[in-house]
C-alpha positions, 0 to 999 in steps of 0.5 A, a space after each residue: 500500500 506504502 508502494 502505491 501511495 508513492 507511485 501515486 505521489 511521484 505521479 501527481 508530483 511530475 504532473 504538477 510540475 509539467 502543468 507548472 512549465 507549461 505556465 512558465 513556457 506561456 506567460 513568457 511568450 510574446 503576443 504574438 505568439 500567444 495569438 497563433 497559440 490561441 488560433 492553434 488551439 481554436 483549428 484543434 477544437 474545431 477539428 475534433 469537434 470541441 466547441 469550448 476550445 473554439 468559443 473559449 477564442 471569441 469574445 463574449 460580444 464577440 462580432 462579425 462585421 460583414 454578417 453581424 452574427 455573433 458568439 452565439 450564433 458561431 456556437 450553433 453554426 458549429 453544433 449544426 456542422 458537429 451533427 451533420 457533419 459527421 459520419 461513421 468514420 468521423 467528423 468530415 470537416 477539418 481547419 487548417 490556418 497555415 501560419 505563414 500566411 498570419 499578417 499580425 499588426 500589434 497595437 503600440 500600447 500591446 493589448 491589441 492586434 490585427 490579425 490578417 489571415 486565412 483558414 482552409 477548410 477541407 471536407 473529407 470525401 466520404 465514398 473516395 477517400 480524399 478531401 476537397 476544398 469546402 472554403 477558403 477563408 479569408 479574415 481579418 480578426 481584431 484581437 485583444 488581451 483581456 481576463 480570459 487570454 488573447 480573444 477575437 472581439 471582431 471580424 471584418 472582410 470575411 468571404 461569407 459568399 465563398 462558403 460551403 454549405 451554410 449560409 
């Protein structure tokens, strides 16, 4: 028993250290960096059909210019596409938002960006195997440091009409 409580110790010891240098690691990056982080982890949430990651990167007032949907109606459009998206080998869509193609325009005072960049979306053929391009999307996200982390309060300039599926 003496075995198992220090098995039991050493473990909850080595986790409580790696949680430690992962938030050493993240306060110490730029923000920049905390950005492209943030987006990483939103394209990852989305690719394997989390809301809460995705949602955890807009705002609460959180608003698209060119449509004037907001956080909640992201959060339904993701619900509906989670559904009907899937199939039995898995969710059909998948997000990749290549970083060299990220334009990041930092305000001086440092608690705000402009974020110029795209998101591919791809939609997996089911019968073939392969994928095809459902949106290539266009964006310029305003980001800003608040309570929460970095988040997007505002997008502008989004290709809506170049869009798959869902109007």
């Amino acid at each position: 028993m003496d075995r198992l409580k220090s098995l039991f110790f050493y473990a909850a010891l080595l986790a409580g250290l790696a949680l430690g240098l992962r938030w050493v690691l993240v306060s110490l990056g730029s923000p920049e960096d905390k950005i492209r982080w943030r987006l990483e982890q939103m394209a990852e949430g989305f690719n394997e059909t989390r809301l809460a990651p995705v949602l955890a990167g807009l705002e609460d007032d959180y608003r698209d210019a060119g449509s004037g949907r907001g956080r909640d109606d992201v959060a339904d459009a993701l619900r509906w596409l989670f559904l009907h998206e899937d199939s039995p080998a898995g969710f059909l869509l998948r997000v990749e938002i290549p970083e060299t193609e990220l334009g990041l325009v930092l305000d001086p005072e440092g608690d705000a960006a402009d974020v110029r960049g795209r998101a591919r979306f791809y939609r997996r053929e089911q019968d073939q195997g392969g994928e095809t391009l459902w949106w290539d999307a266009r964006f310029v996200a305003r980001f800003e440091d608040g309570e929460d982390g970095w988040q997007i309060v505002r997008t502008a300039e989004v290709n809506h009409a170049e869009r798959g599926g869902l109007r």
